[in-house]
C-alpha positions as CSV (number, residue, x, y, z in Angstrom):
1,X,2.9,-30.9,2.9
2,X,5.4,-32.9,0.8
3,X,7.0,-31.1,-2.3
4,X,5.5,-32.0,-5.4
5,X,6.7,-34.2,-7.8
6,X,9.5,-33.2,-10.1
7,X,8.9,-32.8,-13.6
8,X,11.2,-32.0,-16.9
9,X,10.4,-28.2,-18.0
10,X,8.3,-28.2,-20.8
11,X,6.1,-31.3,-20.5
12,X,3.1,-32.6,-19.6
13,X,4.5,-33.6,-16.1
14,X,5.8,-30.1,-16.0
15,X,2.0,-28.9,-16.5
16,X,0.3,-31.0,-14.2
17,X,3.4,-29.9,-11.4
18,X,2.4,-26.6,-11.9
19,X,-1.4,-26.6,-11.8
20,X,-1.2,-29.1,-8.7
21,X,0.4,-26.0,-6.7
22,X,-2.7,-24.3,-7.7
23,X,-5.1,-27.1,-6.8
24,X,-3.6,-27.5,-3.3
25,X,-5.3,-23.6,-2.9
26,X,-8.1,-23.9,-4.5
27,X,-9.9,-22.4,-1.3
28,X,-7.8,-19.4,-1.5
29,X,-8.7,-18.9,-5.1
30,X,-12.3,-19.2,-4.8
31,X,-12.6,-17.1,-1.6
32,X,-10.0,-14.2,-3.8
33,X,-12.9,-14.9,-6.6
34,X,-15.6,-14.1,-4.1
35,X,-14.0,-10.9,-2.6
36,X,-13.7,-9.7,-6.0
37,X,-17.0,-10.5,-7.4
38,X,-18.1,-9.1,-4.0
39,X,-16.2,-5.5,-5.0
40,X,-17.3,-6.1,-8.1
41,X,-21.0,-6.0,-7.3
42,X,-21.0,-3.4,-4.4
43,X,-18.9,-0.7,-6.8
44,X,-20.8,-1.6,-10.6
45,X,-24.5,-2.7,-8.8
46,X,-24.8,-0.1,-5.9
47,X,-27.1,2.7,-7.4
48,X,-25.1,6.0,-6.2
49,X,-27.8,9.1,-6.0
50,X,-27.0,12.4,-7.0
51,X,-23.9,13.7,-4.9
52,X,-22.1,17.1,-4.9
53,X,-23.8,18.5,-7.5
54,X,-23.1,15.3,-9.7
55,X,-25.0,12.7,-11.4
56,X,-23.9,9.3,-10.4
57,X,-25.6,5.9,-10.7
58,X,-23.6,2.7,-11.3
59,X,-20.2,2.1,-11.8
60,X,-18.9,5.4,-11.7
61,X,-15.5,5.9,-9.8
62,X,-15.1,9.2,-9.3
63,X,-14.6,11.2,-5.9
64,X,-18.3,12.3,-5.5
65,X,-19.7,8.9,-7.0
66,X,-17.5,6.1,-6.0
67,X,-20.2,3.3,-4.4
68,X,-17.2,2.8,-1.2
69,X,-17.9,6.1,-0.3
70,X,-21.5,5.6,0.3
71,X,-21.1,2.2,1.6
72,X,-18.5,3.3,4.2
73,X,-21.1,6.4,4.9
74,X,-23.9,3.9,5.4
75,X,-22.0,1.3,7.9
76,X,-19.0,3.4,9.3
77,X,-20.6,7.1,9.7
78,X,-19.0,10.2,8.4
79,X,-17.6,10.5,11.9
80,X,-15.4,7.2,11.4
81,X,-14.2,7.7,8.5
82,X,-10.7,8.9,7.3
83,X,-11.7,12.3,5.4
84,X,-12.5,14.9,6.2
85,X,-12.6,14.4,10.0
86,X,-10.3,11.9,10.6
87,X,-11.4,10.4,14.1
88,X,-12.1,14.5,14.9
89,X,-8.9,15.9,13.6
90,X,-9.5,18.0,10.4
91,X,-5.4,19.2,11.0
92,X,-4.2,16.0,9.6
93,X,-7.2,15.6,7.0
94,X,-5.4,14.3,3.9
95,X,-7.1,12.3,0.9
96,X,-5.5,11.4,-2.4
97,X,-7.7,13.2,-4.7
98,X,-6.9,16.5,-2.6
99,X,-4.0,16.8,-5.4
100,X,-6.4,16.3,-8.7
101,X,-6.5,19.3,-11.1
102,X,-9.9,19.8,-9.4
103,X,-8.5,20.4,-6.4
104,X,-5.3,21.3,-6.7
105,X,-3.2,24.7,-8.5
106,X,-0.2,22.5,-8.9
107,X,-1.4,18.8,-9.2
108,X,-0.1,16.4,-9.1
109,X,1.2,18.4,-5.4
110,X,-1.1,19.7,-3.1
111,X,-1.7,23.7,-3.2
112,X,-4.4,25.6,-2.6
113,X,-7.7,24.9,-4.9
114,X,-7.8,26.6,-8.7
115,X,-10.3,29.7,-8.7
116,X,-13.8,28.2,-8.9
117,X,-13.4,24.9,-7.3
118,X,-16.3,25.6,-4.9
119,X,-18.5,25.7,-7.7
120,X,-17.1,23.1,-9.9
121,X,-15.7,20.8,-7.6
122,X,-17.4,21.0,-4.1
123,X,-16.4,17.1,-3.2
124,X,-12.7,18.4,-2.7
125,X,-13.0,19.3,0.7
126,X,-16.3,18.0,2.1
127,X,-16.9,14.3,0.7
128,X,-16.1,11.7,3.1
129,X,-13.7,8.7,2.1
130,X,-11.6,6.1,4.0
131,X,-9.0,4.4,1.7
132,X,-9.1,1.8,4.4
133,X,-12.6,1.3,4.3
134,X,-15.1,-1.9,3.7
135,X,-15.3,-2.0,0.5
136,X,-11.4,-1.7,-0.4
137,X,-10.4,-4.3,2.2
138,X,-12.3,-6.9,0.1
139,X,-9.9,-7.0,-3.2
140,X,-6.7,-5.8,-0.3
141,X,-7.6,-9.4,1.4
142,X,-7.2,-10.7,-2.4
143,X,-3.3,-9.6,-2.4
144,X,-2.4,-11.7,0.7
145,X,-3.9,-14.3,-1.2
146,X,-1.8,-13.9,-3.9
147,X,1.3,-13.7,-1.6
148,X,0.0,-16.7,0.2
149,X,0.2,-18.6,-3.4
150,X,3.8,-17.2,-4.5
151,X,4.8,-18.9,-1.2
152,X,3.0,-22.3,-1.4
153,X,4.9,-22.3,-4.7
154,X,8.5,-21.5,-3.5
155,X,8.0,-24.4,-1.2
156,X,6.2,-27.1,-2.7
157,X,7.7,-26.9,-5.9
158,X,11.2,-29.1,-6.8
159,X,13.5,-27.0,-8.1
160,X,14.7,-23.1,-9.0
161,X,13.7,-23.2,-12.1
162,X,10.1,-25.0,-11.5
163,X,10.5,-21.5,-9.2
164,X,11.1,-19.3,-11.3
165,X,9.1,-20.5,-14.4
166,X,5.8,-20.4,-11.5
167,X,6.9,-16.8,-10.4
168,X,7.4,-15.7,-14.2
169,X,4.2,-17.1,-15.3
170,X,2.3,-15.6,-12.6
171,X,3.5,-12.3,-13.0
172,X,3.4,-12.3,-16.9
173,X,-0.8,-13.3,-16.2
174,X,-1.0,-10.7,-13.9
175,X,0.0,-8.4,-16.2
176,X,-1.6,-9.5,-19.1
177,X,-5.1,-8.9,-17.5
178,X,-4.7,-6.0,-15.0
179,X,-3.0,-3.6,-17.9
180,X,-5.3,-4.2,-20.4
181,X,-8.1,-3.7,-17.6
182,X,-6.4,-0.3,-17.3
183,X,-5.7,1.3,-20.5
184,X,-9.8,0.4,-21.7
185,X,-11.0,2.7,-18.7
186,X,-12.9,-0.5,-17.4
187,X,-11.5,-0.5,-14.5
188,X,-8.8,2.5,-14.1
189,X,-5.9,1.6,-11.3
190,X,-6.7,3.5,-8.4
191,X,-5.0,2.5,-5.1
192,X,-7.7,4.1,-2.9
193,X,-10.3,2.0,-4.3
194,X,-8.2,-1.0,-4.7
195,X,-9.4,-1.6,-7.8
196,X,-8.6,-5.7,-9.4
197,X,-6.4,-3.6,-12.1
198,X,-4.4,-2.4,-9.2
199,X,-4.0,-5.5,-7.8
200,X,-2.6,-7.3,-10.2
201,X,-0.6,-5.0,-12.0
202,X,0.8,-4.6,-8.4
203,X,1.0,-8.0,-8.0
204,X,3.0,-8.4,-11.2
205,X,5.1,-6.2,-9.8
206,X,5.8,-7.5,-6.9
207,X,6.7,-11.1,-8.2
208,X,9.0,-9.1,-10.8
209,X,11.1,-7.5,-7.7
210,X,11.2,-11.4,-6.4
211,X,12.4,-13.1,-9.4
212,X,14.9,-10.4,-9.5
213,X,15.6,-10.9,-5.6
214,X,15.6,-14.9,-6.3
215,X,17.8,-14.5,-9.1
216,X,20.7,-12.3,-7.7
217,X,21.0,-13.6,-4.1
218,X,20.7,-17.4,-5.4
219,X,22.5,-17.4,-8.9
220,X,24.4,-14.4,-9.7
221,X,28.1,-15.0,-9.3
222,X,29.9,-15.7,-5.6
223,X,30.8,-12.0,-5.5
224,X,27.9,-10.3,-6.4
225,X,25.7,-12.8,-3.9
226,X,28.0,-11.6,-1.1
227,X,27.7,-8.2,-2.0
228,X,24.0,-8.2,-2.6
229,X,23.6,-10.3,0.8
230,X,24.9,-7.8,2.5
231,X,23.3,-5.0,0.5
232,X,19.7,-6.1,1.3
233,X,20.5,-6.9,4.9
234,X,18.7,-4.2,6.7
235,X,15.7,-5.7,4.9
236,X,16.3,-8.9,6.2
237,X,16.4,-8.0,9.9
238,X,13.0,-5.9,9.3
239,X,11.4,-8.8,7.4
240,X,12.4,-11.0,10.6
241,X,10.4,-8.5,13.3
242,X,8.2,-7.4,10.6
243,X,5.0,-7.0,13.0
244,X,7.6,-5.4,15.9
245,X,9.1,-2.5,13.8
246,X,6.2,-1.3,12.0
247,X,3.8,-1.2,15.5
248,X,6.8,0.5,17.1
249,X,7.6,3.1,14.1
250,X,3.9,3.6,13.1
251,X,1.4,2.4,16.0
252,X,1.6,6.1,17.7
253,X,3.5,4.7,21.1
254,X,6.6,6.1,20.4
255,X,5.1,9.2,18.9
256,X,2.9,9.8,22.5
257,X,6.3,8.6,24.2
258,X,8.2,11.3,22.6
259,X,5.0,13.4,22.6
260,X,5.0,13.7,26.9
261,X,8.2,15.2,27.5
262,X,8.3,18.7,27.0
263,X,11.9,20.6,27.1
264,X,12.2,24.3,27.2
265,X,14.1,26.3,25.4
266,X,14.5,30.3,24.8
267,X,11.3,30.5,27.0
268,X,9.5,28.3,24.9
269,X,8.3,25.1,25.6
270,X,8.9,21.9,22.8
271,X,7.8,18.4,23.4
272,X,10.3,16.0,21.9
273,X,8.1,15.1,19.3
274,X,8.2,18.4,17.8
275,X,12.0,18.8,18.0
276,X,12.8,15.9,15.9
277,X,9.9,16.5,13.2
278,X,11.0,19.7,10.8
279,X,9.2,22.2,10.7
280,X,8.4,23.7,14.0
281,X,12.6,24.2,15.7
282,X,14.5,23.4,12.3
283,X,13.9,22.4,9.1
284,X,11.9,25.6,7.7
285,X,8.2,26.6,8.5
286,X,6.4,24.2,6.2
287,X,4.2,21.9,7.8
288,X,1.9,19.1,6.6
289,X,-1.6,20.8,6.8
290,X,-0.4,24.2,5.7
291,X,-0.9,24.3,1.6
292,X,1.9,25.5,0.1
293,X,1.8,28.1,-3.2
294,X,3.8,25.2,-4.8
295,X,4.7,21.5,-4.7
296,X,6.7,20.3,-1.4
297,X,10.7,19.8,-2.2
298,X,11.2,20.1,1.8
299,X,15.0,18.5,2.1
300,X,14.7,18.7,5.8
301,X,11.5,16.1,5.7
302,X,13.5,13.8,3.1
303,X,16.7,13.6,5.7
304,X,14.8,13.2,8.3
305,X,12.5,10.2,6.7
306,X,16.3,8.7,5.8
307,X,16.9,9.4,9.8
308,X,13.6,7.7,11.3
309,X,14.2,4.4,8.7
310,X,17.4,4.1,9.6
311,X,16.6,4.2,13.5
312,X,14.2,1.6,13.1
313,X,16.7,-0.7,10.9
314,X,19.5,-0.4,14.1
315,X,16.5,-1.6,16.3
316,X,16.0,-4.5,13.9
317,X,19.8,-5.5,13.5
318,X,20.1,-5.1,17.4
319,X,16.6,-7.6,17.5
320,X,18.3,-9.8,15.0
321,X,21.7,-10.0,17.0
322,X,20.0,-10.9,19.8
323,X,17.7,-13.5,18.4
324,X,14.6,-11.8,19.5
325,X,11.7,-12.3,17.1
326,X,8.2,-11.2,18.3
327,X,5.8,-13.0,16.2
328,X,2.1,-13.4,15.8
C-alpha cells in the first residue's frame, strides 16, 4: 500500500497519521483481541478439580491448577505432551517449575527436591505440561501480531521520527498495562503460560531493543554506524536465512547426522554427537538429566554454546556471500 500521509509532529494530522497505521490492521487487532479473550476465558472460566492434593477451581495459575494443563490433558493426552514423558523420553524431561523452591534445594537451579516434597509438592515430578501447548499458542499468535504491526508502521509511515514516535508510543503502552498487570498478582508474567502480562511487557521490550537498533545504525554518528554495522552483522546474515539456520541448528537433522557415525576410541565406541557435546569425552561428567547437589556453572557447556552459534553464523555469512536465501 502507499505510505501515509505526512504530518507535522504534534498535531492533529500527526494523530490521525498515526491511528490510520492502526486502522489499516484492524483485522489483526480484533483477531489478537479474540486470542486473548479466548485465553482469557479458557484459563479464568475453566473450572479445574481438585489436583495433586490441591484445591483448584478458577483462575488459579499454579503448577497443579493451571486450566492449560487440563486442557492440553483433555485434547493432547498425557502421552503428547512435553512433561513428564516427552514423546516417551523421561531422560530429557525438563519443565520450568522443576526449579521452584518446591521442587528444587537450590532454586532458582535445578537440584534434587527439598526433604518432603513428595508430600507437599507431589505435582513436581508427575503433572503433565506442554509450554507449547493449546492454550499458550493463543496469546504467542498475539506477538506476531504485534510484530506484524511494528512493521506495517516502519513502512507506511513518512518519516524517522513519525517512526520512532510509533515505536516509542507502542512500547511505552505496552508497558504501561502489562507491568501494572504484573505487580497486582492479576495476571503474574509467566512465560510458560504466556500470560498477556508477558506479552506485552515482552513486547515493550522488544520495540525498546528496536528503537535502540533504529537509532544507532540510522543516526548515531558516521563512525559509530560503521562500527555498529559491522558489529551486528552476524545478525544480519541469520535474520536473512532465518527459517534455514534455525531448522538446521535445532530441527534434529544435524543432531541424527552427527548422531550415526560412531568412532572408536580406547576401545570405546562415541558417535560424533557425543564427542562434541561435554560431558560424556570432555568437558567434566555433568550432564543435563543428572541433578546436580548445586546450581550448573559448567564452563565447558558455555564454550561450547559460544562454539555451536558461531558455526551456524559462518553458515549464514557463507549463505549471505553466496546470495542464497531459502524462504518460506
Amino acid at each position: 500500500p502507499p505510505a501515509a500521509p505526512s504530518a507535522d509532529l504534534g498535531s492533529p494530522g500527526w494523530v490521525r497519521l498515526h491511528m490510520s497505521v492502526g486502522s489499516r490492521a484492524r483485522f489483526h487487532w480484533l483477531t489478537a483481541f479474540a486470542l486473548v479473550s479466548a485465553w482469557c476465558a479458557v484459563m479464568y472460566g475453566l473450572d479445574v478439580p481438585p489436583s495433586f492434593g490441591e484445591r483448584c477451581g478458577k483462575g488459579v495459575l499454579t503448577p497443579a491448577c493451571n486450566a492449560q494443563r487440563v486442557v492440553d490433558a483433555a485434547v493432547l493426552s498425557v502421552s503428547h505432551m512435553y512433561f513428564p514423558t516427552n514423546g516417551g523420553s523421561f531422560d530429557d524431561r525438563d519443565v520450568t517449575y522443576q526449579r521452584l523452591p518446591e521442587c528444587s534445594s537450590c532454586s532458582p537451579g535445578k537440584c534434587p527436591a527439598p526433604d518432603g516434597w513428595n508430600v507437599t509438592a507431589p505435582w513436581c515430578e508427575s503433572a503433565p505440561f506442554d509450554p507449547e501447548g493449546l492454550v499458550s499458542s493463543l496469546t504467542a499468535t498475539v506477538a506476531s501480531l504485534l510484530g506484524a504491526h511494528v512493521g506495517g508502521a516502519l513502512l507506511l509511515l513518512p518519516t524517522p521520527n513519525h517512526r520512532l514516535a510509533h515505536l516509542s508510543v507502542f512500547a511505552l503502552l505496552s508497558f504501561i498495562i502489562g507491568i501494572p498487570l504484573h505487580t497486582s498478582g492479576i495476571l503474574p508474567l509467566n512465560t510458560d503460560l504466556y500470560t498477556p502480562s508477558f506479552l506485552l511487557v515482552t513486547n515493550g521490550i522488544s520495540c525498546t531493543v528496536l528503537i535502540f537498533c533504529y537509532l544507532t545504525l540510522d543516526f548515531g554518528e558516521y563512525a559509530a554506524r560503521k562500527l555498529a554495522v559491522r558489529f551486528l552483522s552476524p545478525c544480519t546474515w541469520m535474520g536473512r536465512n532465518a527459517i534455514t539456520v534455525y531448522l538446521l541448528a535445532e530441527g534434529g537433522v544435524t543432531q541424527w547426522i552427527l548422531g550415526v557415525i560412531y568412532v572408536t576410541h580406547k576401545g570405546r565406541t562415541y558417535s560424533l554427537a557425543s564427542l562434541c557435546y561435554p560431558g560424556e569425552f570432555w568437558g567434566g561428567n555433568d550432564s543435563d538429566g543428572a541433578r546436580p547437589l548445586h546450581p550448573s556453572r559448567s564452563l565447558a557447556v558455555l564454550f561450547w554454546t559460544l562454539g555451536y552459534i558461531a558455526v551456524w553464523s559462518v553458515v549464514a555469512w557463507w549463505m549471505d556471500r553466496r546470495r542464497l536465501y531459502i524462504k518460506i
